[in-house]
N, C-alpha and C positions, 0 to 999 in steps of 0.2 A: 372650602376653607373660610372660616371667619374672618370678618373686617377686621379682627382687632388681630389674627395672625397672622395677616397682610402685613400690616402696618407695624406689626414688631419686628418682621424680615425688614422692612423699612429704617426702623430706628435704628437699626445696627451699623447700619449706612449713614443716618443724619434722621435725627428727629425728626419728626413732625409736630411741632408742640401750638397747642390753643394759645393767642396772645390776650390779653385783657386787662383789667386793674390788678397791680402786681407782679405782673409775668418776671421769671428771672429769677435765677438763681439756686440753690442745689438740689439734687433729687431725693432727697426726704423727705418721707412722711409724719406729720404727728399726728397722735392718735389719740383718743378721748373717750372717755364716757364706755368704756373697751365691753362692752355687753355682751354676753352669752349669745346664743343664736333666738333666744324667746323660748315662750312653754309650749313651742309646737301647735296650739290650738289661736292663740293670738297671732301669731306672726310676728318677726320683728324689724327692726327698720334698720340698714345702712348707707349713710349717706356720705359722699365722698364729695368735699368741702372744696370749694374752687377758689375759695378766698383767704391767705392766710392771716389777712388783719381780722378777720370776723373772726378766727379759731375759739379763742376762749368765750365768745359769744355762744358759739352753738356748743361748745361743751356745756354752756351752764344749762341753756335748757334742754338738749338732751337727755340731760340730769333730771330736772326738774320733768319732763314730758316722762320719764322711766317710772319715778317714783308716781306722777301725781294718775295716770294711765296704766301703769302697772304691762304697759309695752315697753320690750326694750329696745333702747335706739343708739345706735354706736354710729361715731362721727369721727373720719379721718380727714385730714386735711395735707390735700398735695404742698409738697415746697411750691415757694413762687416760682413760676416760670415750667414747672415740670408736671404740669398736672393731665396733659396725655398720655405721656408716658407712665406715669402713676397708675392713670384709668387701664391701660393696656396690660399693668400687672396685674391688678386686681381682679380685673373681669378673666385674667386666665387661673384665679385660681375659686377651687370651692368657696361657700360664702361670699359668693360677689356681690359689688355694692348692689344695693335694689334701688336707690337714687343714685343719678349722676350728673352732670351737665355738660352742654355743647355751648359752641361759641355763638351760634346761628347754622345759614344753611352748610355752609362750606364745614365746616365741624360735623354736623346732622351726619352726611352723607356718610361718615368713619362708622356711624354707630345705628343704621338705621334698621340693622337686623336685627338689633335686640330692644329695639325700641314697643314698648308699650301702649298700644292706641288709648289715647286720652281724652279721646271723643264721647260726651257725653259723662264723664263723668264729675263729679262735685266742682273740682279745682276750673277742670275747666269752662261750667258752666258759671261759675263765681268771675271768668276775664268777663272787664268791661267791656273788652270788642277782643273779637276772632282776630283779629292782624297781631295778638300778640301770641298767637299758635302756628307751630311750623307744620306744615303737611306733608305727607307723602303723598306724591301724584295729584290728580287734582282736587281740586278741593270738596268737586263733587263727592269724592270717595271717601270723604268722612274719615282720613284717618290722620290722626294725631298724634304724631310724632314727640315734639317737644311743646312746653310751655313755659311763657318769660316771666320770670317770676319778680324782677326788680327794671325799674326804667332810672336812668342814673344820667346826669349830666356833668361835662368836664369845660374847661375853661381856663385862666388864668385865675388864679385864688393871688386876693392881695390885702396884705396889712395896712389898712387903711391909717392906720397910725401914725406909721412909718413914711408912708405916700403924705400926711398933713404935715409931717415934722418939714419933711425936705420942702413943702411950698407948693403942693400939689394934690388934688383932689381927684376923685374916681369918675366925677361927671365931666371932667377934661376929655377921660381916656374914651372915643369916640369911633375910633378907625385907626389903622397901622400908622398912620403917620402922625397922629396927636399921642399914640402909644410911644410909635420912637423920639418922639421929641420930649418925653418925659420920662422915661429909659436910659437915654441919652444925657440929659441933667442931672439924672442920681447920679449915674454914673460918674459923671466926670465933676464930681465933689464928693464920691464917696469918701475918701478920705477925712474931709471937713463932715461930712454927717454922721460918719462910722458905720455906713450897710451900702449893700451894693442894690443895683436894680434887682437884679436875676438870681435867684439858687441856682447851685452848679445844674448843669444839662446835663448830667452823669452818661454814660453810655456805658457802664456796665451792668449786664443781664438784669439787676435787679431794676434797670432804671431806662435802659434803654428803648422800654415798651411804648412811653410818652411820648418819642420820636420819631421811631419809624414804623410808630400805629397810632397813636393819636393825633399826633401832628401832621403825618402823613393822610391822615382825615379830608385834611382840609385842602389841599389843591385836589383832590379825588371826588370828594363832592363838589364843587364848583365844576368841574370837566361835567361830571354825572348830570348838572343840573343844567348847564350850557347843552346838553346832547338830546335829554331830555329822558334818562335811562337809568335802571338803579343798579346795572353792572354791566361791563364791558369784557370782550376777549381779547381789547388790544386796548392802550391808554396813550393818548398824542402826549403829557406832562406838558402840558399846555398854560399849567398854574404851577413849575418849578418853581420859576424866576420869585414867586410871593412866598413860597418855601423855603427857598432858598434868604431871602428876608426875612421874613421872623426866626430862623435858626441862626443866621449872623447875628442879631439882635439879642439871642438868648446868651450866645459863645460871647458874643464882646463887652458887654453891659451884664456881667457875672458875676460871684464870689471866687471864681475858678478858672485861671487860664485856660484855653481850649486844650493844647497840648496831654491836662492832667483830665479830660476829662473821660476818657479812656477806663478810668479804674473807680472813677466815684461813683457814687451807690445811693437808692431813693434815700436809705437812713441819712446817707450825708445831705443831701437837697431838703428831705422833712429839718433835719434836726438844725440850719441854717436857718431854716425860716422860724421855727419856732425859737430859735436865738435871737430874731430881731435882727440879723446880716445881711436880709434882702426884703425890696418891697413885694415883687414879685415871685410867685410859685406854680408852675403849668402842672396841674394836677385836676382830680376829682369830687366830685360828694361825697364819694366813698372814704375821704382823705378828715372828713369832716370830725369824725370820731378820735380821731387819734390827737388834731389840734386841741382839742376842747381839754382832753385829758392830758396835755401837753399844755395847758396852764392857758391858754386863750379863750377869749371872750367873746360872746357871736357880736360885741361889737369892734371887735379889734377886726373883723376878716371879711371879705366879700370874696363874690368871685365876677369876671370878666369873662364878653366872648373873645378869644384865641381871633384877633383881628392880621389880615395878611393882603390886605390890599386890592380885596378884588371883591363882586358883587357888593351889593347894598348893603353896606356898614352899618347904617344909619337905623336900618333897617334888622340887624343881624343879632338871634339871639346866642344862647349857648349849645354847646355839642348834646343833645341828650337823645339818649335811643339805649337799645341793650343787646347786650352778647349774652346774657346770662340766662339761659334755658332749661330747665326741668326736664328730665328724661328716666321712666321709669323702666325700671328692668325686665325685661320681658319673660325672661329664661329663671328669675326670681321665682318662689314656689307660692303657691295662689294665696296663702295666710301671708308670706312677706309682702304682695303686691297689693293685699287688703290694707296691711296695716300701715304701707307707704301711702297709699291715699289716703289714707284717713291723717295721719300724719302730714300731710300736703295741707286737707284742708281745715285742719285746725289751726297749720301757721298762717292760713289767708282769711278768715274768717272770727276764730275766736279773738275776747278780747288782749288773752293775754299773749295769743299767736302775732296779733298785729301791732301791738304793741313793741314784742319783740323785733320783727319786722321791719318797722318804723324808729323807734329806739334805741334799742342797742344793735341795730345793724345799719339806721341811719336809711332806707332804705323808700323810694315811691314804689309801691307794687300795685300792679293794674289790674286789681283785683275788686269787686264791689263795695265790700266791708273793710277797706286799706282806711287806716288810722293815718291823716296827715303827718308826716314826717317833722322833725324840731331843727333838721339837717338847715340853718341857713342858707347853702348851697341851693337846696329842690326846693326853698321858698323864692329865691330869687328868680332863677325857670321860671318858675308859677309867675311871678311878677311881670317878668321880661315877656315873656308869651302872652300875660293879660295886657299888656301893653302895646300890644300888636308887631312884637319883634319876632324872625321867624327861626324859630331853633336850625341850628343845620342837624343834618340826622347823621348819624353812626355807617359811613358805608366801610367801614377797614372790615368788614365783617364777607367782604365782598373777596378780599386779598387772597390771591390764589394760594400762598400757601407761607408755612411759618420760613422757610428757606427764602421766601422773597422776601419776609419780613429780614429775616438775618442778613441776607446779602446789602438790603439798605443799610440795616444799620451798622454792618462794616466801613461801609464807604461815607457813612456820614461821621463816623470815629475819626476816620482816615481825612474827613474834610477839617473836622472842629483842630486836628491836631496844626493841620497846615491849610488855611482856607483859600486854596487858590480854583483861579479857574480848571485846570485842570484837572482836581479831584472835584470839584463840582461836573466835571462832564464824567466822570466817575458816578456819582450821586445819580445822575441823569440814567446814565444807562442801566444800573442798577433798579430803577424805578421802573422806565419804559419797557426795554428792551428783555429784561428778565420777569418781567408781566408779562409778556406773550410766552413767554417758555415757562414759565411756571403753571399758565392756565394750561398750554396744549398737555404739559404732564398731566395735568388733574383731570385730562379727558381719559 
């Protein structure tokens, strides 16, 4: 039986869904650029979209790559939040995507019988380094599973504007506790300023991904780096209590009592910030596109590291690493799997591939011929990192499974409404104690 037949007896019990930028929200698909199958002697390209703020982006060049190639290339794009379950349809029916993507290795493993060895060919010889290539077995064996095609950093995004109005500035904000003490001051004037610290901390699906996956980052890596390990089969939550801190921080210094926050939605947290309602927004680079054409300025906005209290602050730069991996179809027919490479590496290579890349998807790709990006956000990285601050890296990519992800983010709903100790020993257990039961299922 195929992994993706497994996995649909699966869903019918409880998803398994990929989490990432975006995650959350309904199961449909929009579909673009809707292309025939090709003239048979070219091949043609489908690629199943894991981003749905980039949609209209890869329609336009799909478009443009159909007419200016005379290959045709049809782009779907899973709803937020459902794009396993999306892949799981697809690939069981004829015409299945010939591109896909995985979140990293835990993801990999769903899909790695139809996986395409990438070893050797254009795209992959174009990474600047092999560590952004997933393997199957050892590395000896030369086979090449996936390839990362974007490196993305997340942080605290702050309207500097709004931080100088209130009597505060960004070179203050140094470690959690110079953060809370200036969180803390909007706060307890917003009235008198008219904006709060924080956008809502939404915890509904469309929103709730930046809590009990990115934020959940960050006690996960400090454990990871205290151990000396880049994944674990049990987790002490050893860095709750700093977790536990920066989410009270986010819940009480808010636009949004904890209680409502239950139902609010990333549109409602973007469209807050981009009101001018709060100074702070815990989001991505990926977030960078959508500001800009939401009326902001690259000098209205920066972005911060996500500070919680523990290791070298002083020292600490922003969250960047990536989920986002290239997987080509294996069981695709030899012209569709020609004209997916070739497709791969014109977006990493030419000039108007990298451009788009960089541009209108906002994107660093770790690729030779990558067009520096305009994104703000991945010039700051670049700064902070030239400055000798040390990125924390992405390990939620480690997270036994998307039902540990949901079980947190239940019991973090169930804290923001009523923060007491006792749903915080909720939170705990949900973290620790369903980490070992969710890894021993994934054995």
């Amino acid at each position: 039986m195929k992994h993706w037949q497994k996995l649909a007896a699966v869903t019918a019990a409880g998803a398994m869904l990929l989490a990432g930028c975006g995650d959350g929200g309904e199961s449909t698909a929009t579909s673009g650029s809707t292309a025939a199958a090709g003239d048979g002697s070219k091949g043609s390209v489908y690629y199943l979209n894991f981003k749905p703020e980039a949609d209209a982006a890869w329609q336009e060049m799909a478009k443009k790559y159909t007419e200016e190639k005379g290959v045709e290339v049809k782009v779907v794009t899973a709803a937020s939040g459902n794009y396993e379950t999306t892949l799981m349809s697809e690939m069981g029916k004829s015409g299945a995507p010939t591109l896909f993507q995985v979140n990293g290795p835990v993801g990999l493993k769903n899909w790695e019988d139809y996986a395409y060895n990438l070893y050797d060919t254009p795209v992959f010889k174009q990474l600047t380094s092999d560590s952004y290539a997933l393997y199957v077995g050892d590395k000896a064996d030369n086979d090449v599973a996936a390839i990362a095609y974007a490196i993305e950093s997340y942080g605290i995004i702050v309207n500097t504007e709004l931080l100088e109005k209130s009597g505060h500035t960004v070179d203050e904000i140094t470690s959690f506790e110079t953060l809370k003490n200036v969180a803390d001051d909007i706060q307890s004037r917003k009235d008198e300023l008219g904006f709060a610290a924080f956008t809502s901390a939404g915890m509904d699906g469309s929103s709730d991904w930046r809590f009990k996956t990115h934020l959940a980052n960050m006690p996960l890596y400090f454990e990871y780096k205290d151990n000396g390990v880049t994944d674990e089969e049990e987790v002490s939550g050893k860095y709750l209590d700093n977790y536990r801190n920066i989410f009270d921080l986010y819940i009480t210094n808010s636009t949004t009592e904890g209680k409502d926050l239950a139902s609010k939605t990333m549109d409602d947290s973007e469209r807050e910030f981009l009101n001018g309602e709060a100074v702070f927004f815990q989001n991505g680079s990926w977030e960078y596109t959508n500001l800009i054409d939401g009326g902001m300025t690259d000098d209205q906005i920066t972005m911060i590291p996500i500070y919680i209290g523990a290791g070298d602050e002083a020292n600490q730069g922003l969250t960047t690493g990536t989920e986002n991996y290239w997987v080509v179809n294996k069981e695709a027919s030899a012209d569709d799997i020609q004209a997916t490479l070739d497709f791969m590496e014109w977006l990493v290579t030419s000039d108007e591939g990298t451009t788009f890349m960089a541009d209108d998807l906002g994107l660093t790709i770790p690729f030779k011929d990558a067009k520096p990006s305009p994104n703000i956000f991945v010039q700051e990285d670049v700064k902070l990192t030239e400055e000798g601050k040390t990125p924390v890296s992405w390990n939620f990519t480690t997270m036994p499974s998307e039902e540990w992800k949901n079980t947190l983010g239940s019991a973090l709903t169930a804290y923001a409404a009523d923060p007491t100790d006792a749903n915080w020993e909720e939170v705990k257990k949900a973290f620790v104690d369903n980490w070992k039961t969710e890894k021993e299922l994934a054995q």
